[in-house]
C-alpha positions in Angstrom: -17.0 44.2 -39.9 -20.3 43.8 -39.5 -22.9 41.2 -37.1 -22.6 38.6 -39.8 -19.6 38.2 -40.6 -18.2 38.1 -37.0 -20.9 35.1 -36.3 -19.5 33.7 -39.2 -16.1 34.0 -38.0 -16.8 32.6 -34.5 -16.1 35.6 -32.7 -19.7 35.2 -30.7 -23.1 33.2 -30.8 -26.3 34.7 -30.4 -27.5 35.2 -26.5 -30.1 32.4 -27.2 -27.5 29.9 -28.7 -25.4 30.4 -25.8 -27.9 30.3 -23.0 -29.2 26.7 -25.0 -25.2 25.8 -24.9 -24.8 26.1 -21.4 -27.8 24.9 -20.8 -27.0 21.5 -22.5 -23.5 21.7 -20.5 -25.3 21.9 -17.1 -27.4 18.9 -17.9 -24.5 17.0 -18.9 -23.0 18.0 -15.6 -25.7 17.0 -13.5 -26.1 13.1 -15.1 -22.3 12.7 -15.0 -22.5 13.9 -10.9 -25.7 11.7 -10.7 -23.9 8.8 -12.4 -20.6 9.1 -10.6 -22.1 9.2 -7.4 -24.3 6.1 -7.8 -21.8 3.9 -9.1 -19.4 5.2 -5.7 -22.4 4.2 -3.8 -23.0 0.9 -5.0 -19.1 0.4 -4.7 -19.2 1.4 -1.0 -22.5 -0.9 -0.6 -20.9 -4.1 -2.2 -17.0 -3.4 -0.3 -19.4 -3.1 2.7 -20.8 -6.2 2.3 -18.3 -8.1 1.7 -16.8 -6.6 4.7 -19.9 -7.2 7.2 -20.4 -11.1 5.5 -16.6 -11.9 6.1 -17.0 -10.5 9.8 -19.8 -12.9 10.7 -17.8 -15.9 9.1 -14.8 -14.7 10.5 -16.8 -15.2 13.8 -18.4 -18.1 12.8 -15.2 -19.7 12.3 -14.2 -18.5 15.9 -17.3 -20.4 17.5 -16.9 -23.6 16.1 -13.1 -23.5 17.2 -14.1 -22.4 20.7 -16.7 -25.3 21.0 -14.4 -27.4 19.3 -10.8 -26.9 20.5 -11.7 -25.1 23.9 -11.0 -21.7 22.7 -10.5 -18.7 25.3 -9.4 -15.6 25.3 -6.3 -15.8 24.8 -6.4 -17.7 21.7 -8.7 -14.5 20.9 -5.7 -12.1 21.7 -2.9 -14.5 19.3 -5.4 -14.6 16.9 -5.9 -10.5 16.9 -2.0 -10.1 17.1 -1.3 -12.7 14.2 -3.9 -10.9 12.0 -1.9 -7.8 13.0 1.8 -9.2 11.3 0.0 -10.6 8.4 -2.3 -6.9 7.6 -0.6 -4.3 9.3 -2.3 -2.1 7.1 -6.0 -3.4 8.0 -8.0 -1.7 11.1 -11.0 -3.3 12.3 -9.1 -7.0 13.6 -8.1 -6.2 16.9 -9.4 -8.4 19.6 -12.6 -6.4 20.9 -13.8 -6.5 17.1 -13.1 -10.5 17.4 -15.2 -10.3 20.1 -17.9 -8.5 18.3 -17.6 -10.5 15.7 -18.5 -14.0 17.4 -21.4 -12.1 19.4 -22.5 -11.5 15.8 -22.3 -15.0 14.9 -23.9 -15.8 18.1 -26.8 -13.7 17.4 -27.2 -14.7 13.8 -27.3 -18.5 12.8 -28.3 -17.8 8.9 -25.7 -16.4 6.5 -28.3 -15.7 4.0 -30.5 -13.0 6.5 -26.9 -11.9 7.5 -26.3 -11.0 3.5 -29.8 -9.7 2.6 -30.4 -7.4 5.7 -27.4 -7.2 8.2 -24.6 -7.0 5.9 -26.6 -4.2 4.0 -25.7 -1.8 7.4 -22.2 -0.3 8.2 -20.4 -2.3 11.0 -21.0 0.2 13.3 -24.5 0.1 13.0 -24.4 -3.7 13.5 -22.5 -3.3 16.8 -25.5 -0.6 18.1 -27.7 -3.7 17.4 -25.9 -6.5 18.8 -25.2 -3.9 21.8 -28.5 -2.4 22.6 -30.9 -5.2 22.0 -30.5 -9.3 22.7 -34.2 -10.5 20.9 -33.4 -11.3 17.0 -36.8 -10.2 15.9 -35.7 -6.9 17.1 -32.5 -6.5 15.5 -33.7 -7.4 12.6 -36.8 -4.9 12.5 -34.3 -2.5 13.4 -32.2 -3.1 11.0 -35.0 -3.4 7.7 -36.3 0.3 9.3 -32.3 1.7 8.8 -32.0 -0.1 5.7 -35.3 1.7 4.6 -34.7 5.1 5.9 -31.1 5.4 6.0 -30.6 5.9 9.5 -27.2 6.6 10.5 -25.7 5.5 14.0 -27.5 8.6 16.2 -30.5 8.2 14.6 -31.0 4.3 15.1 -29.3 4.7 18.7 -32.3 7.3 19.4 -34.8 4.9 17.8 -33.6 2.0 20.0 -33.3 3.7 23.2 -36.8 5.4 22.7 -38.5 1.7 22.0 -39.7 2.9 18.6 -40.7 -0.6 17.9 -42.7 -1.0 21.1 -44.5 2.2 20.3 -45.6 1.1 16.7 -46.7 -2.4 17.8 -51.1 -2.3 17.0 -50.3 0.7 15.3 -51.2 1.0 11.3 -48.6 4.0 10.8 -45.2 3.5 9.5 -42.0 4.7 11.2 -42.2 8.7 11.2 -39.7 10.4 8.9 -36.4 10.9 10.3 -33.5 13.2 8.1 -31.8 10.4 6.6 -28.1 10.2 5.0 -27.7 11.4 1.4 -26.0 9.3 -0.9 -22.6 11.1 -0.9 -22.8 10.9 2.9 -23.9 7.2 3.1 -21.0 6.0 1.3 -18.4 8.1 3.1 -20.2 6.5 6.3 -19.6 3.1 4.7 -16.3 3.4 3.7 -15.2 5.0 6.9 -16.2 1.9 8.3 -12.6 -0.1 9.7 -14.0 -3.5 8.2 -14.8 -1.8 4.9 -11.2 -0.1 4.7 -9.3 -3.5 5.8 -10.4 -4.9 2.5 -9.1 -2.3 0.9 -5.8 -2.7 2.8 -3.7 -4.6 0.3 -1.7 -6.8 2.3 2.1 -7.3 0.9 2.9 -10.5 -1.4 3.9 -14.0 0.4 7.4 -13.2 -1.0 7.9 -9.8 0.9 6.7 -11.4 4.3 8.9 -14.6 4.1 12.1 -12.1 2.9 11.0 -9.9 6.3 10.3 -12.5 8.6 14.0 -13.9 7.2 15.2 -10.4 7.6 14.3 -10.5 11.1 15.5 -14.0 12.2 18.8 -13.6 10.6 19.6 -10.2 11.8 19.2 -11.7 15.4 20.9 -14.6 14.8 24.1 -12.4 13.7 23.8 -9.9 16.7 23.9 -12.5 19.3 26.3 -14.5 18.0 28.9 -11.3 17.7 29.1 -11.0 21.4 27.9 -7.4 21.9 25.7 -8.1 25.1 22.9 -8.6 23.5 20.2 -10.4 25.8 17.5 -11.7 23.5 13.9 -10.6 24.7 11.7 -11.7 21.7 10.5 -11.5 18.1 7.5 -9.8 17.3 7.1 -8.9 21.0 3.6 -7.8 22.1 2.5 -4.5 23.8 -0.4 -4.6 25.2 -1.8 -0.7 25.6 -5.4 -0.4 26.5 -7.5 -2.3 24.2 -4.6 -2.0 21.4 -1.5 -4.3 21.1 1.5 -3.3 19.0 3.9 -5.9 17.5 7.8 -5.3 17.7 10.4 -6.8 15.2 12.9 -7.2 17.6 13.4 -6.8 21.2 16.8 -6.8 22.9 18.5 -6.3 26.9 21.7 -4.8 25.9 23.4 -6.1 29.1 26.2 -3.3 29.2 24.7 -0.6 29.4 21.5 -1.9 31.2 19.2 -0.6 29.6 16.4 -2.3 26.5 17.4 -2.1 22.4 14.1 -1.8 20.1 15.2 -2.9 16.7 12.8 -2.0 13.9 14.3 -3.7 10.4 12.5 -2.2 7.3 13.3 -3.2 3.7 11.8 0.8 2.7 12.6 4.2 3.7 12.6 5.8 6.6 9.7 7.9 7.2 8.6 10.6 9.5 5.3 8.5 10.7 8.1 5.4 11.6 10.2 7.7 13.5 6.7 8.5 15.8 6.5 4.7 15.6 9.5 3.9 17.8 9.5 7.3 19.9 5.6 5.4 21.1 7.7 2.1 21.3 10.1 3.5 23.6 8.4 5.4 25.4 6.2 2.5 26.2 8.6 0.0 27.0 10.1 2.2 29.8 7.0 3.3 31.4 5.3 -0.6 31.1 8.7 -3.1 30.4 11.7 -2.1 32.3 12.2 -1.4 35.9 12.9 2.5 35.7 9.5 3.6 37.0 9.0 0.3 39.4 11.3 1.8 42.0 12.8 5.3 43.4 16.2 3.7 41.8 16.0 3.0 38.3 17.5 -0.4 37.2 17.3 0.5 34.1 18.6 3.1 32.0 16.5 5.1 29.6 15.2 2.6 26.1 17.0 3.5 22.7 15.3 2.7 20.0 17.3 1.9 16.5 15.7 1.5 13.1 17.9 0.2 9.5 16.6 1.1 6.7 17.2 2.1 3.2 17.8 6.2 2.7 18.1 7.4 -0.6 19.2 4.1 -1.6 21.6 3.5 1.1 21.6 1.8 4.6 20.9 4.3 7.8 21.2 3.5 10.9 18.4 6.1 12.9 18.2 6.1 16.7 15.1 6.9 19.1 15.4 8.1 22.2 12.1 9.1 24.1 9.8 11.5 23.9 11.1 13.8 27.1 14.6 13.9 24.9 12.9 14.6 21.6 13.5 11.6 18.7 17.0 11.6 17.3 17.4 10.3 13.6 21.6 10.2 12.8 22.6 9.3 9.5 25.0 6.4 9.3 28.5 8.2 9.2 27.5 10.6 12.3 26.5 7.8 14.8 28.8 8.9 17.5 27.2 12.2 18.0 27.0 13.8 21.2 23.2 13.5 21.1 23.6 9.5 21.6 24.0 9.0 25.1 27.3 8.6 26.3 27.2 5.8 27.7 26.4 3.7 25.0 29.5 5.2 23.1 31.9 2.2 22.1 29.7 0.1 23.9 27.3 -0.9 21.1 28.3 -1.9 18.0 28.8 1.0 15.6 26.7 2.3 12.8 28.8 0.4 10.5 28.6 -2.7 12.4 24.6 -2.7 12.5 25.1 -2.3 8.6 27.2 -5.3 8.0 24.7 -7.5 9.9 22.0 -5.9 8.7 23.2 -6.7 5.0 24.8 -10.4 5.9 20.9 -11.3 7.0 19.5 -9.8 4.2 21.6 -11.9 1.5 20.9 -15.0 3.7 17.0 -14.1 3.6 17.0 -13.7 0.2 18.9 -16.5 -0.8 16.5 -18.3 1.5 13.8 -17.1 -1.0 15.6 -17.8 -3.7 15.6 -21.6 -2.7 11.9 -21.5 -1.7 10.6 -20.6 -5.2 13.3 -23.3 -6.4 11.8 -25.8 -4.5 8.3 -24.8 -5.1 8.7 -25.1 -9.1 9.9 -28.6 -9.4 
C-alpha cells in the first residue's frame, strides 16, 4: 500500500497537519483553563463578598442591640452558641469573630465603602486592618493598595508594620511592586476564608431541626420518667474550651453509678468523625465537669459517653469511654460486653431499652411535625 492510500485511509496525517492539530488543541486548552479559572475567581470574589458584607451587618445588628438593649458579653457568647445549633456546619461565628465583627462595624459607618473596598478583601485581611491600625483613612488606603496589588496577609502585615503609607506621604512614586497572589491562589485564599465557607455551609431544613430538637426533648422526657437514676443536667449543654464552645444534646448524672451520661441522638449514621466527637466530649467533661480531678479522691467515676443512631438501617446503641481506655463502639445485641465497665452492668438500662425510648420519642417528634405542617396549611 502505498503513501496515498494510507492517508486516505486515516492511518496517518502529514507531520505538518499534525503539528497544526495539536497546535489548535493546545490553544483550545489554554482559553478553556483561562476561562475556567476566571469564572472560579469571580465566584470566590462575589461568595467573598457576600460573606465580608453580611459580617459587618451581622455586627451592625450587634451594636444597635448593645446600645439599645444593654448588650454584654454574654449575650455575645448565647448568640455565638445559638448560631452554633442552628449552622453546625458553618465556621467563622464563634464569639471572638462576633467580636470582630462589631469592631468592624465600629470602624466602618457606611455599608456602601464596606461593599466597594472592604468587602473586596478576605476576612482575614480585614481583621490585620481593624487590628493593626485604628485611623479609617488608613485602613482604607491599605486596603485600595491590597485590592490593587493583591497583597495577601504577610505582605499587607509587612506593609503595615513598616509604615508604608507614612513613607510614601510627599512622595510622587506609587507603592513598589510586591509578588502578588495569582488568580488560582487568590481564590483558594478567599474561599479558605471561614466566613466565605459558612455560606457555603448549607444549613438543614426547618423540618429536620424541629424533628431533632423533638427528638431530643422527648427522649429525655422518657428517660427520666423510667426511673433509671437519671439526674438531668441540661439540653444542649455548653463547653466552654479555650476560645471554642461545643454544644451537647443531652447531658445526664446517672445517680447509681456516680458517674456523668453524654447522650448524643442522631437521626444518620454513625460515623468515625462522631465517634472522635464524644471520645473529646468525654474526655472534657471529666477533666472540666465532674469532680474526678478536683480532689485526691474522685467523686466521680470515669464519663461514658452513648450515641443512638441508625446503622445500616437499624438502631445502635455505641458507647464512649475516654481517650486513656481507647473509644468503644458495641453494636446493639453485644451491649453487655466485658469492655463496658462493670459497674454499670444491669445498672443502666440496656441496649434494647435505650432503643425503645429512643424510637417512642422519635414517633412523638414526628407526629409533632406532622401536626405543625397541619396547622401551618389551614
Amino acid at each position: 500500500m502505498d503513501n496515498t492510500s494510507m492517508e486516505s485511509e486515516g492511518l496517518h496525517a502529514p507531520t505538518g497537519e499534525r503539528s497544526a492539530e495539536r497546535q489548535s488543541f493546545d490553544d483550545a486548552l489554554v482559553h478553556i483553563t483561562r476561562s475556567m479559572e476566571a469564572a472560579r475567581l469571580s465566584a470566590a470574589q462575589a461568595l467573598n463578598s457576600e460573606a465580608v458584607l453580611l459580617n459587618w451587618r451581622i455586627g451592625t445588628e450587634m451594636r444597635t442591640r448593645q446600645r439599645g438593649e444593654r448588650w454584654d458579653s454574654r449575650e455575645i457568647a448565647r448568640l455565638a452558641a445559638d448560631l452554633r445549633v442552628r449552622f453546625p456546619e458553618a465556621k467563622g461565628y464563634s464569639r471572638e469573630c462576633l467580636e470582630y465583627m462589631q469592631r468592624m462595624a465600629e470602624a466602618y459607618a457606611d455599608e456602601a465603602v464596606v461593599r466597594d473596598v472592604f468587602a473586596k478583601l478576605p476576612w482575614k485581611q480585614n481583621k490585620v486592618l481593624i487590628d493593626r491600625l485604628t485611623a479609617y483613612e488608613d485602613r482604607l488606603w491599605y486596603a485600595q493598595q491590597a485590592i490593587a496589588h493583591g497583597w495577601g496577609v504577610a505582605v499587607l502585615t509587612a506593609q503595615i508594620e513598616t509604615g508604608l503609607r507614612l513613607r510614601m506621604k510627599g512622595a510622587d512614586s506609587r507603592p513598589a511592586t510586591v509578588p502578588g497572589a495569582s488568580d488560582t491562589d487568590r481564590h483558594r485564599e478567599i474561599l479558605a476564608a471561614d466566613s466565605a465557607l459558612a455560606l457555603l455551609s448549607l444549613p438543614p431544613s426547618a423540618s429536620t431541626r424541629r424533628v431533632e430538637h423533638a427528638l431530643v426533648a422527648n427522649f429525655r422526657r422518657l428517660l427520666l420518667g423510667m426511673g433509671h437514676g437519671f439526674a438531668y443536667f441540661g439540653n444542649q449543654y455548653r463547653l466552654d474550651v479555650g476560645k471554642q464552645n461545643f454544644l451537647l444534646d443531652l447531658l445526664f448524672y446517672h445517680i447509681p453509678s456516680h458517674r456523668f451520661v453524654v447522650f448524643d441522638l442522631r437521626l444518620g449514621a454513625f460515623s468515625p468523625e462522631l465517634a472522635g466527637q464524644m471520645c473529646f466530649y468525654v474526655t472534657t467533661i471529666d477533666d472540666l465537669v465532674s469532680d474526678r480531678r478536683k480532689s485526691g479522691t474522685p467523686l466521680d467515676e470515669q464519663t461514658i459517653g452513648i450515641v443512638i443512631c441508625r446503622d445500616a438501617g437499624q438502631l445502635a446503641v455505641k458507647y464512649t469511654l475516654r481517650a486513656d481506655r481507647a473509644p468503644v463502639g458495641l453494636g446493639a445485641h453485644d451491649c453487655h460486653s466485658t469492655t463496658v465497665p462493670v459497674d454499670l452492668l444491669g445498672i443502666l438500662p440496656s441496649a434494647l431499652e435505650f432503643q425503645a425510648i429512643f424510637r417512642s420519642a422519635e414517633r412523638a417528634a414526628e407526629e409533632q411535625e406532622r401536626s405543625f405542617g397541619r396547622r401551618t396549611s389551614r
